[in-house]
C-alpha positions in Angstrom: -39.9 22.6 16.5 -37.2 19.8 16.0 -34.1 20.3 18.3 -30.5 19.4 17.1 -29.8 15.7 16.4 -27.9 13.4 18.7 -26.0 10.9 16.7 -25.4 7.6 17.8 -22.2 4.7 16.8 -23.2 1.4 18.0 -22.5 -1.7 17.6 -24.7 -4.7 18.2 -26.2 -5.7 22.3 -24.7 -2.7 24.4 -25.2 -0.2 21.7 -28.7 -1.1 21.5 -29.5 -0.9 24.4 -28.4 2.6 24.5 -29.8 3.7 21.3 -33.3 2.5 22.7 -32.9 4.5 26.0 -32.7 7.6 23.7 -35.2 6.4 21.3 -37.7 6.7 23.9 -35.7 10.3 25.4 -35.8 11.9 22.0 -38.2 12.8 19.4 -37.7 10.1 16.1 -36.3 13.1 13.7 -33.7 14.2 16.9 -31.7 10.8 16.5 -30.0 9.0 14.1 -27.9 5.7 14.9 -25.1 4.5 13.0 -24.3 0.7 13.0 -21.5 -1.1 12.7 -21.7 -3.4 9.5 -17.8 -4.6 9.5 -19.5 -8.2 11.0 -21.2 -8.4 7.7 -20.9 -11.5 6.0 -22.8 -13.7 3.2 -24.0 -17.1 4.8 -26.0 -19.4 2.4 -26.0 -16.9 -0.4 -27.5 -13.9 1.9 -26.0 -11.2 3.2 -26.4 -10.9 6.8 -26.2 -7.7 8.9 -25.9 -8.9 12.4 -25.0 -5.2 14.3 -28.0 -3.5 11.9 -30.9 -6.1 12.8 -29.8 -6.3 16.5 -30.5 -2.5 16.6 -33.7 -2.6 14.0 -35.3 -5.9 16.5 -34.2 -3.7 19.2 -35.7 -0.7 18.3 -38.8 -1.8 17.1 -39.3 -4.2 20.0 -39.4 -7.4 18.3 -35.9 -8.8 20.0 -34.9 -11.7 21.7 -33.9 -10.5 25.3 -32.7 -13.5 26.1 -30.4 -14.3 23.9 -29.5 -10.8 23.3 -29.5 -11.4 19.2 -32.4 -12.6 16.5 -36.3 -11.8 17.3 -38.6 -12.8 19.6 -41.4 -15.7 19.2 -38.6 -17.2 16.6 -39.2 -20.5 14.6 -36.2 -23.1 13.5 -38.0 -25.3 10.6 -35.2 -24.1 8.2 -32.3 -24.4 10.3 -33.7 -28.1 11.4 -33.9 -29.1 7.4 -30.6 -27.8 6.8 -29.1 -29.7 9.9 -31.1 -33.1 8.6 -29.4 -32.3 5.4 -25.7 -32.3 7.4 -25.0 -28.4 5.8 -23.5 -25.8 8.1 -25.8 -24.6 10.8 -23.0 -23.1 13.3 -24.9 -19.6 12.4 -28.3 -19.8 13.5 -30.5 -18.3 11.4 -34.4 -18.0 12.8 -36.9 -18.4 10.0 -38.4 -14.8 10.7 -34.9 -13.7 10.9 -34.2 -15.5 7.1 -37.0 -13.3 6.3 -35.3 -10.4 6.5 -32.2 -11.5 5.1 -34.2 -12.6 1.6 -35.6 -9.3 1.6 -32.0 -7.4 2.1 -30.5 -9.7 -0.2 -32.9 -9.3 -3.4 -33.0 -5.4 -2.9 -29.3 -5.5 -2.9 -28.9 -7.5 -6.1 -31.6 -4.9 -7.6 -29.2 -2.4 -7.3 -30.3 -1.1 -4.0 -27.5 0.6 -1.5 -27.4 -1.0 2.4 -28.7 2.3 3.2 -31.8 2.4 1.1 -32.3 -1.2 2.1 -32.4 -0.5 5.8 -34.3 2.3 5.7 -36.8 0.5 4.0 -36.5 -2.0 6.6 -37.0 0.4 9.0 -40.1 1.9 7.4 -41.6 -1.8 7.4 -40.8 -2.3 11.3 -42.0 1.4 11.9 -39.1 2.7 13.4 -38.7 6.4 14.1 -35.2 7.3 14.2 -33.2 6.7 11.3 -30.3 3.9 11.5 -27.9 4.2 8.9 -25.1 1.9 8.0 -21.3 3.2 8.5 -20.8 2.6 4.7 -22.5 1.3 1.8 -19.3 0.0 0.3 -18.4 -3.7 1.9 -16.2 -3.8 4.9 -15.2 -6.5 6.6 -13.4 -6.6 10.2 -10.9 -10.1 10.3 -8.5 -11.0 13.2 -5.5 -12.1 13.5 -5.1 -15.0 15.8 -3.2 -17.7 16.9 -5.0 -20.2 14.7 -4.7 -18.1 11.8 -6.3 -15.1 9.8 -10.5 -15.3 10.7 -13.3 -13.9 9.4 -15.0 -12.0 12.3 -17.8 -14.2 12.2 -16.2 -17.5 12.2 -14.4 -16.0 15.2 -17.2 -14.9 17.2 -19.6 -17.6 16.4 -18.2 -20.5 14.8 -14.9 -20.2 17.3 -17.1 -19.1 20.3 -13.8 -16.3 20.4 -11.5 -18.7 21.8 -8.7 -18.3 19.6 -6.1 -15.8 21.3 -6.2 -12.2 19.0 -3.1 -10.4 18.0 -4.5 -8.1 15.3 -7.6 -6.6 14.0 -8.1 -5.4 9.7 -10.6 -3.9 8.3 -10.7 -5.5 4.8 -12.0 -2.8 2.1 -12.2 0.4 4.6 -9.9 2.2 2.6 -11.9 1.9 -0.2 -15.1 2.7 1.9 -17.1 5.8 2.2 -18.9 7.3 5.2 -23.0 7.3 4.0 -23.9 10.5 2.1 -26.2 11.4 5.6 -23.5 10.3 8.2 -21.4 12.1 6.2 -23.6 15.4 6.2 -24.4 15.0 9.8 -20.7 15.3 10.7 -20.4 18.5 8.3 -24.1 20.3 9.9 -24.0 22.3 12.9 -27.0 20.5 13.4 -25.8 18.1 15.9 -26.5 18.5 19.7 -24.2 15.7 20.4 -22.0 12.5 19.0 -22.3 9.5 21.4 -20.5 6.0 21.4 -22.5 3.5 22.6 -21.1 1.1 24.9 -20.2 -1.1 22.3 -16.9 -3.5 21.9 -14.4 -0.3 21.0 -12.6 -2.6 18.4 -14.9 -5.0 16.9 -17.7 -2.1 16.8 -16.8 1.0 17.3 -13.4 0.6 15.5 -14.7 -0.8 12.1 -16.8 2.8 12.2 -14.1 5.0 13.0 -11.8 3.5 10.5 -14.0 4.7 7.2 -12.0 7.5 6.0 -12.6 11.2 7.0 -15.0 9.6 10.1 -12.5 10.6 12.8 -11.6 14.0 11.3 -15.5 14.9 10.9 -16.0 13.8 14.7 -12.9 16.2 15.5 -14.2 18.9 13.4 -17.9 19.0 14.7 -18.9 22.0 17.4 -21.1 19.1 19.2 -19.4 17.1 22.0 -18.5 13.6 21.9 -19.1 11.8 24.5 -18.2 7.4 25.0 -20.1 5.4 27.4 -17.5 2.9 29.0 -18.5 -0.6 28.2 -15.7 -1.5 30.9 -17.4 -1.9 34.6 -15.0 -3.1 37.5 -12.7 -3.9 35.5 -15.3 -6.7 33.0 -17.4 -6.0 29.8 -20.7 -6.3 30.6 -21.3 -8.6 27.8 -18.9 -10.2 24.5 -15.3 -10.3 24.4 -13.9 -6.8 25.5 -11.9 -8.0 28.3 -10.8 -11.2 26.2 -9.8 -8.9 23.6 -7.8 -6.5 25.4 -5.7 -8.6 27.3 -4.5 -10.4 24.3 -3.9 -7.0 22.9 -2.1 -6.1 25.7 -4.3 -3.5 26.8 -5.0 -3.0 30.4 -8.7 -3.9 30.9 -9.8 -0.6 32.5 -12.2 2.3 31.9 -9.2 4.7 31.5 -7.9 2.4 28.6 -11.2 2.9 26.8 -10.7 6.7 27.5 -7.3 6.6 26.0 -8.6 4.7 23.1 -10.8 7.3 22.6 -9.1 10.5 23.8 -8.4 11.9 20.5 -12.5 12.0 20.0 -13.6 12.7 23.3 -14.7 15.1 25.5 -16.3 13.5 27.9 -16.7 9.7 29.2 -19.5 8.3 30.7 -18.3 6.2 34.0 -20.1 3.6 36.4 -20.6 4.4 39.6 -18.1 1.2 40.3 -15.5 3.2 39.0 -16.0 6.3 40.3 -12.4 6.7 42.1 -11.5 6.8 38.3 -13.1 9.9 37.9 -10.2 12.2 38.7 -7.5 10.6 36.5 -9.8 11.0 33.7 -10.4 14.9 34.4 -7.1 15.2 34.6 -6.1 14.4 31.3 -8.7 16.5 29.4 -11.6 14.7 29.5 -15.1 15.5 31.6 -16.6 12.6 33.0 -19.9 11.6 34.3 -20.3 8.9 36.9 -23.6 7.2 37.1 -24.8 3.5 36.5 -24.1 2.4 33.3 -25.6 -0.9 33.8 -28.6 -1.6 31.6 -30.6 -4.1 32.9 -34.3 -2.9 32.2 -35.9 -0.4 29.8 -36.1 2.4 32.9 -32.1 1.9 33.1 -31.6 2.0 29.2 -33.8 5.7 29.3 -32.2 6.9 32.5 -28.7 6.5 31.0 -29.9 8.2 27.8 -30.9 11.2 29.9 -27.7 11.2 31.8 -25.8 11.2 28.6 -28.0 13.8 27.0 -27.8 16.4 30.0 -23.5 15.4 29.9 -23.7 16.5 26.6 -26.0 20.0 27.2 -23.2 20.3 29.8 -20.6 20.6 28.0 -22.0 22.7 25.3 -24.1 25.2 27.0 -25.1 26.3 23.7 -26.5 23.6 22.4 -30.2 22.8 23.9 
């Protein structure tokens, strides 16, 4: 007998991390992910899904650890030629990688949706649980910054996110739709629980809850929504969080996530490093669970899952 789905945002690193922990918790048909795809962008005539693959090379254990992005046992003959040849090569593209991108690419211009082209990606890399992009209409997060209007891309990679951010846009979300499933999943009372990963809350989480109706399905469902701080001790474990909210003038705390969050929530998941944060977060509404949020191994990325999971059984008795 299947049990109710758990249904996962995430972005790219943190997120997967998180949505492997409950890959290996959970049965494949009890969780679906949904991925951030406002990084999206066309490099060299493909279109590139960086958030999607980091959780598909996750998932399917083909990633590189240790640069936290591409696959593992990677080749560079293309990106060598192409550097010979004095093009652009600031994006790194591995050739197993480029692989992937071809394949997306020509499905696409078939007349494929993102969705039926990841799944069938996923199906290839034999991946249980299904990962669905937030839309399958084009959406494209830019920032505002003091050197101008960027592309997120050419912000987080090209400009190594130096440049100081004073706005985030979402190009084309409110022309976007929520994917028929994401969209069913929010409307079901099949959902045990809704869980943001401990991605960046504005250049991942953000781009999903922006797609119109997204944050009044979350609102609406019966299942609890619970965030996992990405915010330990006052740093992001990884990327630019902490950059990004102090330009934004945001204090770079757990409670700020919360409050970023708060009218989605109800509960937050806290490191133990924070605990004495605990209280103020109770206080205004939301349950919290304090634990170690710090994903460093595959036993720490199924732990959390489980802590998350039995949070969320917590606070919905009802739901097993």
């Amino acid at each position: 007998m299947i049990d109710r789905i758990a249904l996962a945002l995430s972005g790219g690193v943190g997120g997967a991390k998180l949505a492997l922990g409950l890959s290996r918790v959970l049965d494949p048909q009890e969780l679906v992910i949904v991925a951030n795809t406002g990084d999206d962008f066309e490099h060299f005539g493909l279109h590139i899904s960086p958030d999607v693959d980091t959780l598909l090379y996750t998932l399917a254990g083909i990633n590189n650890p240790e640069t936290g992005w591409g696959r593992a046992e990677e080749t560079w003959s293309c990106m060598t030629v192409l550097k010979r040849l004095r093009d652009e090569t600031w994006f790194r593209l591995g050739d197993k990688d480029i692989a992937m991108h071809l394949y997306r690419t020509a499905r696409l211009k078939n007349g494929a949706s993102l969705s039926e082209v990841i799944d069938g990606l996923r199906i290839l890399l034999e991946i249980g649980p299904e990962v669905l992009p937030m839309s399958d209409q084009p959406v494209r997060t830019t920032l505002e910054t003091n050197e101008g209007l960027m592309p997120f891309q050419q912000y987080f990679v090209r400009a190594s996110c130096k440049p100081v951010v004073k706005a985030l846009r979402f190009a084309g979300v409110s022309d976007a739709q929520m994917t028929p499933r994401f969209s069913h999943l929010l409307r079901s009372n099949d959902l045990r629980a809704i869980i943001i990963c401990p991605s960046n809350p504005y250049l991942s989480i953000d781009p999903i809850l922006a797609i119109p109706g997204v944050r009044e399905g979350i609102a609406r469902s019966p299942a609890p929504t619970i965030a996992v701080s990405p915010i330990v001790g006052g740093n992001a474990i990884k990327g630019p969080t902490a950059k990004l909210m102090s330009e934004l003038g945001v204090p770079v705390s757990a409670t700020a996530i919360v409050e970023h969050y708060k009218d989605s929530l109800d509960g937050f998941v806290l490191d133990e490093v924070d605990a004495g944060l605990a209280g103020s977060i109770e206080a205004s509404g939301i349950a919290c669970a304090v634990t170690n949020t710090v994903m460093k191994t595959l036993e720490d990325r199924t732990r959390l899952a489980r802590v998350v999971l039995e949070f969320a059984r917590t606070l919905s008795p009802t739901v097993q």
